[in-house]
N, C-alpha and C positions, 0 to 999 in steps of 0.2 A: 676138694673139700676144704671149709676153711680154717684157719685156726685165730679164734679172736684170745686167748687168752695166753702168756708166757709164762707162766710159773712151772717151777720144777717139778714134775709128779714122780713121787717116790715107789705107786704102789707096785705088786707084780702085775708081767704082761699075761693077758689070756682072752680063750677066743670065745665067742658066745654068737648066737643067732641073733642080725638084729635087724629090727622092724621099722619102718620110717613110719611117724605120725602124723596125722595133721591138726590145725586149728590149734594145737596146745602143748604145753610144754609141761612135761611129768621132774616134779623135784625128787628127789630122797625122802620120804617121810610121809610120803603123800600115797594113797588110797585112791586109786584112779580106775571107774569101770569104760571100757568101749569096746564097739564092734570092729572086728574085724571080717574082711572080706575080700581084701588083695589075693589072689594067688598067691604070689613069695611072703606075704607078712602070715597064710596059712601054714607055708609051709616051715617058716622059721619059729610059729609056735609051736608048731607040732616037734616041730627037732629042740625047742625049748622039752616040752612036755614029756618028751625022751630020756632027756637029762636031768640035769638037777634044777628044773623049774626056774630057772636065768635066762634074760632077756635083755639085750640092750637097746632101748628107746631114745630114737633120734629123731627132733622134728627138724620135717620137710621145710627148707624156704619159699615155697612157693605150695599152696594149698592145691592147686589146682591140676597138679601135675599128678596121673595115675599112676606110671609106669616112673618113679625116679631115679637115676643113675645114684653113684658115690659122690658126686660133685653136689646132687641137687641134695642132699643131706648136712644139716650142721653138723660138724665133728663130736661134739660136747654134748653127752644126753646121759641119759640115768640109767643107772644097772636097775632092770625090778625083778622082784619077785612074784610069779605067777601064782597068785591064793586060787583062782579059781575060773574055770572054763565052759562056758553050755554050747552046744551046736543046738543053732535055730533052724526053724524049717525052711526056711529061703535059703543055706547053707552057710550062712554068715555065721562068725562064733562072737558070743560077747564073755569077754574078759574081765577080771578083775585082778588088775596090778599092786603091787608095792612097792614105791620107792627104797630102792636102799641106800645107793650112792650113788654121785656122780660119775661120770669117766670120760674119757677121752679116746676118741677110735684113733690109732695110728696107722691100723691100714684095713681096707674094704674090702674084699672079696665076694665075687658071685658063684654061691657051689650050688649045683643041684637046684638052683633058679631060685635061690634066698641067699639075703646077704650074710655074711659071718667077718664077724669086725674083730681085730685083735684090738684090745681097750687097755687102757692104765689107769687106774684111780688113782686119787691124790688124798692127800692129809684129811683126816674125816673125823679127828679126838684135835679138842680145844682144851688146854693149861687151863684153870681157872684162876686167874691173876685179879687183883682188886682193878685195875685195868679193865681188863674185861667182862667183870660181875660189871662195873658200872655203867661199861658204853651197851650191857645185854638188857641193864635194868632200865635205859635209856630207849633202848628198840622195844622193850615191851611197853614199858609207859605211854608212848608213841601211840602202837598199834592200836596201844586198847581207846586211845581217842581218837584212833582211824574208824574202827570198828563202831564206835557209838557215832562217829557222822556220818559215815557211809552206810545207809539204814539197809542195802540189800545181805549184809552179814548179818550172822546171828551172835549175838555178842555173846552170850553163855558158854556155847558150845565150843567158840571160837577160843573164849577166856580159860578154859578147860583145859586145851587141848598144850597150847603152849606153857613148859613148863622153863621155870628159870635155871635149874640145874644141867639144861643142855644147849648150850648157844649156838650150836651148831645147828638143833635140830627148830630152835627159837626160827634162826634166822629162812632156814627151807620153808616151813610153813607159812611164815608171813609171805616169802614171795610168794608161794605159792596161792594165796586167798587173795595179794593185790587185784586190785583191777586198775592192770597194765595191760601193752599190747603184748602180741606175741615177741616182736624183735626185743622187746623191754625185758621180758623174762627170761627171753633167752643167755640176754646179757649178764642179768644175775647166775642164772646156772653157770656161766662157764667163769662165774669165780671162785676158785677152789681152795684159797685162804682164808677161813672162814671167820677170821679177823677182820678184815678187807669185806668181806662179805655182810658181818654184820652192820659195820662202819657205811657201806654204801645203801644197806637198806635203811639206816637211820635216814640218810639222806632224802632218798627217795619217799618216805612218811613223810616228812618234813613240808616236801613241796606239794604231796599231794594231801597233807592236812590245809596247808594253805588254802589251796587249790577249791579243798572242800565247803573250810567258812567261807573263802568268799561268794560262791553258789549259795551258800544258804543264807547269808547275808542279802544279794540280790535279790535271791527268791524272794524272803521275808521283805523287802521290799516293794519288789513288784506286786507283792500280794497285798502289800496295804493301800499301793496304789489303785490297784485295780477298781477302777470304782464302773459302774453300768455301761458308760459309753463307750468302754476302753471293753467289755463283755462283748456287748453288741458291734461292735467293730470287727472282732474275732469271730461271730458268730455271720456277722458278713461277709467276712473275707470267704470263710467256708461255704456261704452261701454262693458268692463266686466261683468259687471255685468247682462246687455240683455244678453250676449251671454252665462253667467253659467244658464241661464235661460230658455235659448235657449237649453242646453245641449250639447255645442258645446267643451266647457271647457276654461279655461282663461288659462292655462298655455301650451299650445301646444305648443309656439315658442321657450320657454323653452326646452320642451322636447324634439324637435326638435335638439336645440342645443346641448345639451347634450349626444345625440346620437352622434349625428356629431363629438365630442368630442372624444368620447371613440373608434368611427372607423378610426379616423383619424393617430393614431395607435404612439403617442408622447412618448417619452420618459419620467420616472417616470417623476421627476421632473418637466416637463413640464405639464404633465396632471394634478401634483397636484394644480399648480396655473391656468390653465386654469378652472381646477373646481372651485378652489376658486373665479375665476373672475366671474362665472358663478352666483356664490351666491351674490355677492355684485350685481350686473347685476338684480337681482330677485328682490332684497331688494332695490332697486332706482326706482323714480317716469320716468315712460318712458320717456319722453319728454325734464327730463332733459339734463343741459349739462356734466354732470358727465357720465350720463346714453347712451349718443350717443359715449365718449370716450371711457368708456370699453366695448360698441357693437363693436367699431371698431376695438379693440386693438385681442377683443375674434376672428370676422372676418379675422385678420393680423394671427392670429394661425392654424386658420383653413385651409388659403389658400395657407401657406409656404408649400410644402412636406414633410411629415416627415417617409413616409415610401415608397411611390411609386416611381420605377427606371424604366429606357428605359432597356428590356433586351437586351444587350450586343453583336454587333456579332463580333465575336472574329479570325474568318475566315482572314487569313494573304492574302492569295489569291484574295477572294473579296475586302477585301483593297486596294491590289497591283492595282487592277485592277480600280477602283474607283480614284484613286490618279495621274494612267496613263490617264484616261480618260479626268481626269478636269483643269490636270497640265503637261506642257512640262518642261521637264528636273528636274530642283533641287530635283537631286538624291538623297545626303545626308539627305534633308528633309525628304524625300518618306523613305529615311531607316531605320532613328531613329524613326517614325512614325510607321514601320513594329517591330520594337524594342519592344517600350511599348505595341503595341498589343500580341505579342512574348513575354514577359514576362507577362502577366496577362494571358497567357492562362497554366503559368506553376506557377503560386502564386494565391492562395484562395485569399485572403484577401492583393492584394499590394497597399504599400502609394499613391498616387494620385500625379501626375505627373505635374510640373509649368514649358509650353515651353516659351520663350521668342525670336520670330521672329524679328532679326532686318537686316533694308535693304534698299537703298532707296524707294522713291515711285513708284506705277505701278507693283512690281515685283509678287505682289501675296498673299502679307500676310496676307488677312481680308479671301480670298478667298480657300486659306489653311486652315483656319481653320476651313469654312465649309467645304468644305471637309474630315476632319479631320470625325467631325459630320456624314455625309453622309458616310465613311468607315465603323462607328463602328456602326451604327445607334443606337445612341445617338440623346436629343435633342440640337437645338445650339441656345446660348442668346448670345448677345452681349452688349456693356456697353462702349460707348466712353469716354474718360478721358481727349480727347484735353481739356485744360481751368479748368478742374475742379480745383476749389482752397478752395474748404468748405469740412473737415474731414468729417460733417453730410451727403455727398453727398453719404460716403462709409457706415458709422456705423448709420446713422438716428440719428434722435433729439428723445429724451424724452419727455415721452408719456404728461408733466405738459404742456407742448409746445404746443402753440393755432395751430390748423392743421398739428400735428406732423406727420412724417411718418419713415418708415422703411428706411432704407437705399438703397443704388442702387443695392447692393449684394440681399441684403433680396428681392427685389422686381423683380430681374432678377428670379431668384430660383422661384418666384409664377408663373412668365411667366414662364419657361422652365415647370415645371409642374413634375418635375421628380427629386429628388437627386443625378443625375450623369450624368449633363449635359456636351458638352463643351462650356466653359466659357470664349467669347474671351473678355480681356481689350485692348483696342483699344488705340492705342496712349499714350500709357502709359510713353513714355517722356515728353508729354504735360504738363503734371499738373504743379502745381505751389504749393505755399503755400503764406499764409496772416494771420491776424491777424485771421481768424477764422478755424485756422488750418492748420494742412498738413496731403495734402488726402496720399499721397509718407510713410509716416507713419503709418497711419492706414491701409494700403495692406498688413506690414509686417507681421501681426498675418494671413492676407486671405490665404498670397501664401507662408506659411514656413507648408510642411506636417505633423510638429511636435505640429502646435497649430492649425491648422482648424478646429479639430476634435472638437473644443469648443469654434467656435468662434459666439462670443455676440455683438449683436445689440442693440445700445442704444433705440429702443424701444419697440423690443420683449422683451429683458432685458431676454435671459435666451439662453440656450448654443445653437448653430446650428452645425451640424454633415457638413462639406463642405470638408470632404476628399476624398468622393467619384467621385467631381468633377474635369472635367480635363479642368484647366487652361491653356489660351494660351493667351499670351501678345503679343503686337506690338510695336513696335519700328524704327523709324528713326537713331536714334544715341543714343549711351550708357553712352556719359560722362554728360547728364542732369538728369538722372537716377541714385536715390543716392544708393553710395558704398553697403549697407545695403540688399536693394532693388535686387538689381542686384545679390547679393551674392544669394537669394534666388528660384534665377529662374538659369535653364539651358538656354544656351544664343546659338539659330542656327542664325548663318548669312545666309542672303538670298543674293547676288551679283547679279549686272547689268547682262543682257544678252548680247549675243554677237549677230553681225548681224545675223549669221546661226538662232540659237534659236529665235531670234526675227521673221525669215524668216516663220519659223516649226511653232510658236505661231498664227503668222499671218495668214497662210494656214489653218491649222486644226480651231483654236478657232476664231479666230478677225472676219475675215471675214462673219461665219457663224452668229456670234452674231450679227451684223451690216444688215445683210440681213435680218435677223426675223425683227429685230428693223424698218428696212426703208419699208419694204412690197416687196422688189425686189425678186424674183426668182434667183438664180442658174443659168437659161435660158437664161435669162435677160441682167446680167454683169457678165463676165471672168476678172478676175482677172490674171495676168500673173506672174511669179515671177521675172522677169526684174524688172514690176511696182511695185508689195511689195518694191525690193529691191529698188527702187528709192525712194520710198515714206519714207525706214527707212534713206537713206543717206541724202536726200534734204531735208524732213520734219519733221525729227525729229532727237534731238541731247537728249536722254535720257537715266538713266540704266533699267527705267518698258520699258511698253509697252501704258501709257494710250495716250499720245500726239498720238501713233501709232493707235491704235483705233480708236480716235478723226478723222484722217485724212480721215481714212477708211469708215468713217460713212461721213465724206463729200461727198468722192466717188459716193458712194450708194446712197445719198439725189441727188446729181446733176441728177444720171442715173434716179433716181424714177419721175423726172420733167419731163422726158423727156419720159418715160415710159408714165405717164400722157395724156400727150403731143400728142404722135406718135399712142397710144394705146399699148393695152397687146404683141403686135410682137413685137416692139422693141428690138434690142438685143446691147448689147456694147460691147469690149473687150478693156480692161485697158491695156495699156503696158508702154515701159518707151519713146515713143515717143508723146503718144498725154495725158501723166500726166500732163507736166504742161500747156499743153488749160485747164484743168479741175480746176487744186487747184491753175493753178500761180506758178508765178515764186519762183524758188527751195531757200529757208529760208536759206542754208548752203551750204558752197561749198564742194564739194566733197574730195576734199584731197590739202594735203598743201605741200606735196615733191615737186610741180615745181616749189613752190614759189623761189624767188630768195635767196638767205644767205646774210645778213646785218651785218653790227659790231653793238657790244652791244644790240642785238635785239636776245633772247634765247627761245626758248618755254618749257616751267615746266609742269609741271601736278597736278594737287592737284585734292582734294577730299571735296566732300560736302554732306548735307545730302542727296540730291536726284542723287548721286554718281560722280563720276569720270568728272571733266573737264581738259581743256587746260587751262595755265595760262602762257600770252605771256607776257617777261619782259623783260623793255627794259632801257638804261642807255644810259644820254647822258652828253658830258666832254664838262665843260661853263670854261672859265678861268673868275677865282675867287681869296678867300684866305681859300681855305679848307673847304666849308663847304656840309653836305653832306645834301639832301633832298629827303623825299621820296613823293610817291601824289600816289594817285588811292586807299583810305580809306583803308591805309596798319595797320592791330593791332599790338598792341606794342610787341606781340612774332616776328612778320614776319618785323618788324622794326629794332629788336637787331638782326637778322639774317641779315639784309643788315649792320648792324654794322660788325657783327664778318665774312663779309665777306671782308668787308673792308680791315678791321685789320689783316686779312690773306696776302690779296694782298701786302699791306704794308709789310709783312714779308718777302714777293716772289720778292721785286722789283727785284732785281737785278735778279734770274733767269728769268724772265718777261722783261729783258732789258728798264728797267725804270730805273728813277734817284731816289735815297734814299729817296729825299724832295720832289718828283713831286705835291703831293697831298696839297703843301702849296701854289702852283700859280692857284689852278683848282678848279673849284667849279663842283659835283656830282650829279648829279639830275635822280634818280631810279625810274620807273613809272610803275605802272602795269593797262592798261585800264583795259575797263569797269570800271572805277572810281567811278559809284554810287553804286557798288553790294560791302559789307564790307571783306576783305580779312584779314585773321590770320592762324599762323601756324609755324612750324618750317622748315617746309619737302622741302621751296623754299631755304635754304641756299646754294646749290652747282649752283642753278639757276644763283642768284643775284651774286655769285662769280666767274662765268662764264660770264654773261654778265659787271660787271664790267670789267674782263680781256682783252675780245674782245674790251671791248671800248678804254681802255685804252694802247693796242698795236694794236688797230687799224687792226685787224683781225678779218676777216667774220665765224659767227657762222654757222654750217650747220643746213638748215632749215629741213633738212630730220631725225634728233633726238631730241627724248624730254628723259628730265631728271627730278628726282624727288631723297631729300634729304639733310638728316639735317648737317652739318658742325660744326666743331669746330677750334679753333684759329690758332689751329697747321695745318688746314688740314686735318681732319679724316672725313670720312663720316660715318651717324650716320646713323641705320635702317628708316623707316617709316612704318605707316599703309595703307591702303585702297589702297595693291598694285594692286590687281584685278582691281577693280573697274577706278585706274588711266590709267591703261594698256588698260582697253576696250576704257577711252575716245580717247588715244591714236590711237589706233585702230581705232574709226570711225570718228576720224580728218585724216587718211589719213598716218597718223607715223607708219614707224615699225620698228622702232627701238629705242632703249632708255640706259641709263644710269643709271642702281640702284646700291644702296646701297648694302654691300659684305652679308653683315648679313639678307638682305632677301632674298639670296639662299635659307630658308627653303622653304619657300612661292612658290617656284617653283612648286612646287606637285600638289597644288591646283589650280594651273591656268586653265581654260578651255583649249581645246584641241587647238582650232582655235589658242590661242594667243600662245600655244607651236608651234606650225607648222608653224604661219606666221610672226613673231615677231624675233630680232636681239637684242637679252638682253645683256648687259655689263652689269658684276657683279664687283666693282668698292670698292677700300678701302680709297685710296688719293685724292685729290682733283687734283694733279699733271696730277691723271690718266684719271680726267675727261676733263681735258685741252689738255689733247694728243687726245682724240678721239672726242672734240664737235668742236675745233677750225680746220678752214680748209687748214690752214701755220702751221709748225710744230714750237716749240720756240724751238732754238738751245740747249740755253744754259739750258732750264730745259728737253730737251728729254737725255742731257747728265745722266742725274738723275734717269732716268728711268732702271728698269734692262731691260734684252738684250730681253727678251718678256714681253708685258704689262702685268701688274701684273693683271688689270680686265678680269675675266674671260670671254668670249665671247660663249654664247650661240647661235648659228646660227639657222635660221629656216629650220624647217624639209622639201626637199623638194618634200618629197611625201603628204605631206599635203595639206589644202586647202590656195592657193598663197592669195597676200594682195591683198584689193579691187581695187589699182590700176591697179593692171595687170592680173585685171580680165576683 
């Protein structure tokens, strides 16, 4: 048995029946009911119940023990008093004790199969010294803020019960209400100086008032923290935890992914951080928001391709055929298209190819590139670029970024589904740039074959293989397309059509598409090619074909009313006598050779982005004192070009039979209508220097040529571009003939066949020689100047070709 305590016990020895307990430790003062049901603790009540209703209560060290010797008993336990006793019907008796004092067994004995202890009590009356009033009023003050934070006491009853006139009995009942362990109280009972005794329970309140704020300090925190995801996390976990119970297993979605990982067939690199993502993924509370960003980021890996392709057809044949089917004419296109199919079926492994389509609108260029797609069967994405002005819209925002995403590339690539898609950027002179980038910059690493092979999105953040894919750009014009940009792409012009192609476009494709679209039958409306042909002269002035469409699809609605209308017999035929009952009166007039020839009134030709118009320019002589004005929103290129046309003429008066100073009594007013559409350029200089001439010698220009190019002070004529395209508008204004520059003889080769066979080209180097064949009076004195044949070459039209629309 042990003895943990040394003080001297004063009181007398004597012998009482005693009972081992368990789970608890009974003080002095304390009111304590339980069952009994051991054998020997029966029979030592009974020999209690005998007597003088005395009991001495020692708890067991070890709970678990039924049968305990004298050893498994603490020495130091409380004398009670038996208030009261019931026999249950299972045989067990429940009791009700009273503390009275502590004691001390000095020695154990087993009589008659129950223990009987000879005990000593000790000092059990406390002096009340101002001492001890204040270390008592110090344990109660204590307690009663034990009692208000430890919410399982009841603070009244508790406050009641301990009175300050007994420190003795102060000190029993606090320990007895602590919640301590058992070894803890038992420590307090076996101190029997109840000096010492109060002094230690201060203590013990002390630490376990500490003890208490700071749990409710915590608490009160975590409670304010708590906010829904930090709910649903715990609400998960639980959820887990049913379900490991369940035997369902908690990590499946994991494993899930994981899989998904290793088949998704990434390069090293890339698998090792998706692994690693996976981990931190594992190690995060679901719900949160760290935990939904690397779900998404792992998702953004999974669902790029990183191994699956469209297989290939490579059949030049089947493309031929696919390309003739969906597209009239643009041959060149159709060839270098049969090229790269033609060189990948004799190279393993060749660099991946950047077309760049530029041409006005309507011609075909979105539509070629499915195509392109449907030859090779490939898949096809698309990715407009009109307006984009944010770099992130190509490379994506970084993953710290509240709702960050991939870029348009990365996110095109998840659509296609395949790493060797074609990839058309649409409108790619559109973009712009601002203060949050330039998207024109960030293309340069997409579309250069030497760095796709690794190119990084800011928020996969790790290399993407995009050599495989075959790039195709669009384009209106080249010079908003920076130098850089441009150098990286191969550059097909697409050119206006001409009426014939427009005619072939119309027959084979427009029309059928417009008849699915309207619900009309084949049956229904004929279509004649008078009325095509009328519908491209009167209603439309373009180098595509969509205003042509548009027209056609009026057509076809008008006939579908009438279909409606009349019922399913109805039939129509379109020709060019009853078009315009249908669409109204014709938008343009058909040709401009009868018009009559004016002085200073010239027709030019320029170029825009939706291709090729007329630009009629015209000059009228105010007497003044010199000054020269232009009007019709002329930009300041196409303004020093009516300068140095000027200053030419100045240099010519006297061949021009003008007077040296004429230009000091005259005031010059240069006008090119249409006034609110903005005009610039270089390519009106022999225009403006022609219409000055004719005004100012008062000789009529012929309306039956147009001219196009750039001038210089002396007289030279200077090449121009967009000569196709100037030539067609030429063409379906009705001109066939015209005046170019000497130096775009190359340009001849490439002309369509029509505008070879029905067109009157002067190939022209002086300005001398533009004034001998536009004015319709010859000038004396500058034809003297001319050699004995004009020096402009004169291409005549073929006349076995097909004649101009006039004289058709």
């Amino acid at each position: 048995m042990t003895n943990r305590a040394k003080e001297t016990l004063t009181g007398e020895l004597r012998k009482l029946p005693m009972m081992p307990i368990r789970d608890m430790v009974i003080f002095p003062h304390m009111m304590t009911p339980f069952v009994v049901g051991r054998e020997s603790s029966v029979r030592a009540l009974e020999e209690a119940l005998n007597g003088d209703r005395k009991i001495f209560l020692a708890t067991q060290h070890d709970a678990s023990v039924d049968e305990p010797n004298a050893d498994d008993i603490f020495a130091t336990g409380t004398i009670g008093n038996i208030v009261q006793s019931v026999k249950m019907p299972d045989g067990n008796i429940k009791v009700l004790v009273e503390g009275v004092e502590r004691a001390r067994a000095t020695e154990v004995n087993d009589e008659d199969g129950f223990f009987v202890a000879t005990v000593r009590t000790g000092k059990s009356r406390l002096e009340l010294t101002p001492q001890i009033e204040a270390l008592a009023q110090r344990v109660h003050t204590l307690f009663e803020q034990y009692i208000k934070l430890q919410q399982s006491l009841n603070y009244e009853t508790l406050a009641a019960t301990v009175r300050m006139d007994e420190p003795t009995k102060l000190a029993d009942t606090i320990a007895a209400n602590l919640q301590l362990s058992i070894e803890e109280k038992q420590q307090l009972l076996e101190v029997f100086d109840p000096e010492m005794r109060l002094s230690r329970i201060a203590d013990v309140l002390d630490v376990a008032i500490e003890k208490l704020n700071m749990d409710r300090t915590i608490q009160s925190r975590v409670k304010r923290q708590m906010e829904k995801a930090q709910k649903e996390y715990y609400l998960n976990e639980k959820i887990k935890a049913i379900q490991k119970e369940l035997g369902r297993g908690e990590k499946s979605e994991f494993d899930d992914l994981k899989k998904k990982i290793d088949e998704a067939g990434m390069p090293k690199d890339v698998l090792e951080k998706a692994t690693q993502e996976l981990k931190k993924l594992e190690a995060m509370p679901p719900m949160s928001a760290e935990s939904t960003v690397s779900r998404n980021y792992l998702d953004w890996l999974l669902a790029v391709p990183w191994k699956k392709r469209s297989k290939e057809i490579r059949s030049i044949e089947h493309a031929e055929k696919i390309l003739n089917e969906d597209h009239y004419g643009l041959e060149k296109i159709k060839e270098r298209i049969l090229e790269f199919l033609a060189v990948r079926q004799l190279v393993k492994n060749p660099k991946g190819s950047i077309l760049c389509f530029v041409g006005p609108p309507g011609v075909g260029k979105t539509s070629l590139g499915m195509s392109i797609a449907k030859a090779t069967g490939r898949k096809f994405v698309r990715m407009s670029l009109g307006g984009v002005r944010d770099e992130a819209e190509i490379r994506g925002h970084r993953r710290t970024y509240i709702g960050a995403l991939p870029g348009q590339i990365i996110q095109s690539m998840k659509k296609a589904g395949t790493k060797n898609p074609v990839f058309m950027l649409d409108e790619i002179d559109k973009m712009a740039s601002d203060f949050r980038g330039d998207p024109a910059s960030a293309l340069l690493e997409v579309l250069d074959p030497e760095q796709n092979t690794s190119f990084q999105d800011h928020y996969l953040d790790v290399e993407y293989d995009l050599s495989q894919v075959l790039f195709v750009a669009t384009a209106n014009v080249l010079h908003t397309i920076p130098g850089p940009l441009q150098d990286r792409m191969e550059i097909l012009r697409l050119h206006g059509y001409t009426e014939v192609e427009k005619l072939e476009i119309a027959k084979q494709y427009l029309v059928k598409k417009q008849l699915e679209g309207t619900g009309v039958t084949a049956q229904q409306i004929n279509f004649t090619d008078d009325a095509l042909r009328g519908i491209i002269r009167g209603y439309t002035r373009e180098a595509g074909v969509r205003n042509l469409e548009r027209e056609i699809g009026n057509v076809c609605r008008k006939v579908a009313r009438r279909v409606v209308q009349n019922g399913p017999e109805h039939q129509e035929d379109i020709t060019a006598e009853n078009l315009e009952s249908i669409l109204g009166v014709a938008k343009f007039r058909d040709s401009q050779v009868h018009e009559k020839s004016e002085v200073g009134l010239v027709t030019g030709l320029a170029w825009t982005e939706v291709g090729g118009s007329i630009l009629q320019t015209e000059v009228q002589i105010l007497d003044g004192k010199g000054k020269l004005t232009t009007t019709g929103q002329l930009g300041d290129v196409m303004q020093e070009s009516a300068q140095a046309a000027l200053s030419y003429i100045r240099s010519r008066a006297r061949q021009l039979g003008l007077e040296r100073d004429f230009y000091r009594h005259l005031d010059i007013h240069v006008h090119v209508p249409e006034g609110a559409i903005p005009k610039d350029g270089p390519s009106a200089g022999i225009t403006l220097a022609t219409a000055l001439a004719s005004a100012l010698t008062k000789i009529k220009v012929r309306r039956d040529i147009a001219m196009t190019g750039e001038i210089t002070l002396r007289g030279k004529v200077l090449p121009i571009g967009g000569l196709k395209e100037k030539l067609l508008a030429a063409h379906r204004a009705g001109i066939f003939e015209a005046i170019l520059p000497a130096e775009n003889r190359r340009d001849f080769a490439d002309l369509p066949e029509l505008l070879k066979s029905s067109m009157k080209l002067h190939f022209v180097e002086q300005m001398d020689e533009v004034l001998h064949l536009a004015l319709e009076e010859e000038l004396p004195v500058l034809s003297e100047e001319l050699p004995e044949a004009l020096a402009g070459t004169v291409i005549p039209p073929v006349t076995s070709g097909p004649q101009p629309m006039s004289h058709q």
